[in-house]
N, C-alpha and C positions, 0 to 999 in steps of 0.2 A: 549634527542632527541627533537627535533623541527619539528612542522608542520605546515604548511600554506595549507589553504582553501580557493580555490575561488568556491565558491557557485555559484549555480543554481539561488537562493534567499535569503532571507532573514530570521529572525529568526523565522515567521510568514508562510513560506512556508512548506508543510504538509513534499516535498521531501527533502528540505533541512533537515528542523527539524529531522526525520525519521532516514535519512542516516546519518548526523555528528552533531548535535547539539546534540542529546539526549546520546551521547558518551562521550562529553569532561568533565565530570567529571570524568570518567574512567580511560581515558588519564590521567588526570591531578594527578588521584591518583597512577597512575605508571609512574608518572616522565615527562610525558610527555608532553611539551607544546605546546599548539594549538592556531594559529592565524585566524581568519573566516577577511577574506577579504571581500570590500565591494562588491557585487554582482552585474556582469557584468564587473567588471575592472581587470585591467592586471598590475601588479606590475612590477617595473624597474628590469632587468635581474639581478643588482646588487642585489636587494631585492630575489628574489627569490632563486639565490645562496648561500645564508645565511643560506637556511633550509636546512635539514636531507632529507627532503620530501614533495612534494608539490600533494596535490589531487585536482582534478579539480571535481564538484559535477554535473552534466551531461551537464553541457554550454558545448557548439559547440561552440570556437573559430575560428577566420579564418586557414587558411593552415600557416599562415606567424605566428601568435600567437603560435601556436603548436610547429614550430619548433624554435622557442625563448624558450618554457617552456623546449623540449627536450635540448637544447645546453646548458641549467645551471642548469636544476633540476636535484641534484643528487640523485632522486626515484622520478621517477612521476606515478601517480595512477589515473584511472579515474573511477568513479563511475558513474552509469545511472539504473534507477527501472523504464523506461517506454520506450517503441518502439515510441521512438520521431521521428523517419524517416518516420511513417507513418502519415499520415493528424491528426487531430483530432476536427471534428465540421468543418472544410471548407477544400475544396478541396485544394492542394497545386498544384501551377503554375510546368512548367517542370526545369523552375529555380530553385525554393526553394526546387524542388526534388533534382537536380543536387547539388548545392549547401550542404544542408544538408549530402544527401550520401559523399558526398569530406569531407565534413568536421568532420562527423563521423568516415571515416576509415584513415583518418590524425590520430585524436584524441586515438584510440585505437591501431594503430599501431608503433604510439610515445610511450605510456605506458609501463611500467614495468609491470603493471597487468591492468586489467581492471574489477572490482568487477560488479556484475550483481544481478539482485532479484529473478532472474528465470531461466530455464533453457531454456525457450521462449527467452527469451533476449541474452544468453549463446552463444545457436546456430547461433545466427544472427551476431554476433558480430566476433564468429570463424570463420566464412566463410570470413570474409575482415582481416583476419591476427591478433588478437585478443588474448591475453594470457586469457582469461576469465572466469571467477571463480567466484561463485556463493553465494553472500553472502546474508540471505534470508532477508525479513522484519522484522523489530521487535517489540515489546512493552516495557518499562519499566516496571519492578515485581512492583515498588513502586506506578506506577498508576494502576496498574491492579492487585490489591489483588485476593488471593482465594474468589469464590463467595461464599456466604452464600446461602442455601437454599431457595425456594421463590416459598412457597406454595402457593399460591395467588388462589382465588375461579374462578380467569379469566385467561385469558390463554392469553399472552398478544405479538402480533405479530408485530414486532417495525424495525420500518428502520429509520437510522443514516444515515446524509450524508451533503452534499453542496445544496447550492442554484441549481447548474448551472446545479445537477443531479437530481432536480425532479421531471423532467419530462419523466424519466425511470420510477419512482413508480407511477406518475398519468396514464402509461399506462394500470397500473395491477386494476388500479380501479374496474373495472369492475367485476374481480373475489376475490378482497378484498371485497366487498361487498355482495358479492352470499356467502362466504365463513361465510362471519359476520351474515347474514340471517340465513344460515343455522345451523351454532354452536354457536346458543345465548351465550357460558361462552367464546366466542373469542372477542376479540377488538386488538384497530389497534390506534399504537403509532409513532407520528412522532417527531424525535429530529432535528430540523436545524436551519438555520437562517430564513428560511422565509416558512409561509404557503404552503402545496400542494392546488393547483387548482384543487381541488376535487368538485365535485357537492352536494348540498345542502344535500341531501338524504345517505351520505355517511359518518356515523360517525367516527371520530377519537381523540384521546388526542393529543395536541400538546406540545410537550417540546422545549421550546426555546432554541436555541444553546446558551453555552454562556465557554467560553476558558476552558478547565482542566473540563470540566462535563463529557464528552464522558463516564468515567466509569460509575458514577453513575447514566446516562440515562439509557445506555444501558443492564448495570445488572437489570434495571426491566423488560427487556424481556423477553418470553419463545423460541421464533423464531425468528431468523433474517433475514429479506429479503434481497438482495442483485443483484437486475434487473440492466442491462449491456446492454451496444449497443452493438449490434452484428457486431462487423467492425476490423479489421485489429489493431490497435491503442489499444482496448482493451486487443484483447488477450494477449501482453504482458504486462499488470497491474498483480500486484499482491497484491489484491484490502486490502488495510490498514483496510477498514470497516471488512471483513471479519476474519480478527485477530482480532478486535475487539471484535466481536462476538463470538470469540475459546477465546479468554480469560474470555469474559464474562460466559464460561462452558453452551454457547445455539447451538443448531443447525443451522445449514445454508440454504436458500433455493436460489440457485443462478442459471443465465446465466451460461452456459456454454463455460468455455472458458480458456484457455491452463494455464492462472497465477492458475485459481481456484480450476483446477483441480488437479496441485499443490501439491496445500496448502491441498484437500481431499485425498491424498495419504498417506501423513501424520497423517491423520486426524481418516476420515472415517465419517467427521460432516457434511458434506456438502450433500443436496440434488439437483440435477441439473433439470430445467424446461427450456423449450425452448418454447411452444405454453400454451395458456390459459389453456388448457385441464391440464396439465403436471402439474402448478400451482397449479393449484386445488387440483390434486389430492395430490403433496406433502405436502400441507397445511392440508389438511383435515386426512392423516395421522399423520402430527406431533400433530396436534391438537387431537386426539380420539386417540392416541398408546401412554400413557403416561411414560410406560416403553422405549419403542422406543425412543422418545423424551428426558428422561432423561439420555437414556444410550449415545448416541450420542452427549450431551453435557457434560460428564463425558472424553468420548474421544476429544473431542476438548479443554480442558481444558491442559490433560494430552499433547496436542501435543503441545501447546504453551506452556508448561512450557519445553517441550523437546527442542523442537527447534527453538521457533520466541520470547522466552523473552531473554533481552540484557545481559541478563546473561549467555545464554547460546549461544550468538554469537556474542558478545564481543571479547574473544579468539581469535577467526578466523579474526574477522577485523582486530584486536591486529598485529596476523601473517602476513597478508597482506600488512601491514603498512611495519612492521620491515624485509619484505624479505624471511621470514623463512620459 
């Protein structure tokens, strides 16, 4: 069998990488051959004819693209793990709403399936005509080993993320620091690319990002933070850091919001905070309830091993692909 990939991005994007890059050795070890097209282009109809099956990785083509991919893909497939219909960071014109929506329910309604990360996404997508089936996020077993134990005399409260997100965790300052006051054996670890804009008086370890560390950042935490914009766009993330943090076997203390709550269905690892107060208080229980805190990351370990490592959702993509 033969597949062709036109990406969202490239090998370096979190969704690409996530959703088909971290598979094609899988592929490749049941026969199956996988081409990643370059991102953003449209290969000649002759070319795309050629494949078994063509997946599109959540690009919005136009309405005229869509029905070129429908008229010679014999299986077309479209993947998408975010509610890109909704703004995100700037408001969208009534064009790029119109626009988008048209070329959204083109896209899923050409589809032979249409794979989703969530069942926030699921429902959105059914309602414009949608075969849509829910394949969740996931991790490689090979980067995210069973944690080792990590008795540490500190209790160590760490957020993982991008540049562009943090300025969700410099809002929490204010009671990361009440919090560090008040449980002198707690500290507060940050792994990214670039420093938080935290104020002088507000201690933290910084871990520099740097490609393939995430495991080993993030296994030296006890708690994982995981603050969220409260907006429309988020609730359908179904936030990558937060498996993260279930493989790492640590608890969760997150925004509330339909991917996350999820993934704590599953789980039971996740603590949810919406005002300063709420923070607080789920910090200062994972911090001083040490059985609490280790039982909760004993379940979040078990639920990524159940259902968000590639090994155990593999299979289903597998099925998706071949029709079955």
């Amino acid at each position: 069998m033969k597949l062709l990939v036109l990406p969202f991005g490239d090998a370096a994007c979190a969704s690409t990488h996530y959703r088909v890059i971290q598979y094609m050795e899988m592929l490749k070890a049941d026969g199956i051959e996988c081409d990643v097209a370059a991102h953003g282009t449209m290969p000649a109809p002759a070319v795309i004819a050629g494949y078994d099956a063509v997946l599109v990785q959540k690009k919005l083509f136009s309405t005229r693209q869509v029905r070129t991919l429908r008229a010679h893909a014999k299986r077309l497939l479209f993947d998408i793990d975010d509610a890109t219909w909704h703004p995100h960071g700037r408001k969208h014109s009534w064009w790029t709403r119109w626009r988008t929506n048209r070329r959204l329910q083109s896209i899923v309604r050409a589809a032979d399936v249409s794979l989703v990360a969530n069942h926030y996404i699921a429902h959105h997508l059914s309602a414009l005509g949608a075969n849509a089936q829910v394949l969740p996020m996931a991790l490689k077993p090979e980067d995210w080993p069973p944690p080792v134990p990590n008795p540490a005399s500190r209790i160590r409260i760490g957020w993982s993320g991008a540049p562009v997100n943090l300025r969700y965790l410099e809002i929490l300052e204010p009671v990361l620091e009440q919090i560090m006051s008040e449980h002198p054996a707690a500290e507060l670890a940050v792994f990214c690319g670039k420093q938080p804009n935290f104020s002088a008086t507000t201690p933290y370890i910084y871990l520099p990002w740097r490609q393939g560390g995430e495991s080993a950042a993030v296994e030296t935490f006890h708690i994982g933070l995981l603050p969220l914009p409260v907006d429309s766009f988020s609730q359908g993330k179904s936030p990558i850091k937060a498996l993260q943090y279930m493989a790492a076997g640590i608890p969760t203390v997150a925004t509330p919001q339909a991917g996350s709550f999820e993934l704590n269905r599953e789980s039971g690892a996740i603590a949810f905070a919406k005002s300063p107060a709420e923070w607080h208080a789920c910090l200062k229980s994972l911090i001083t309830e040490t059985q609490k805190r280790e039982a909760m990351g004993l379940r979040a370990r078990a639920a990524y091993e159940a259902h968000y490592s590639t090994t155990s959702t593999y299979p289903l993509w597998k099925s998706f692909l071949m029709g079955v």
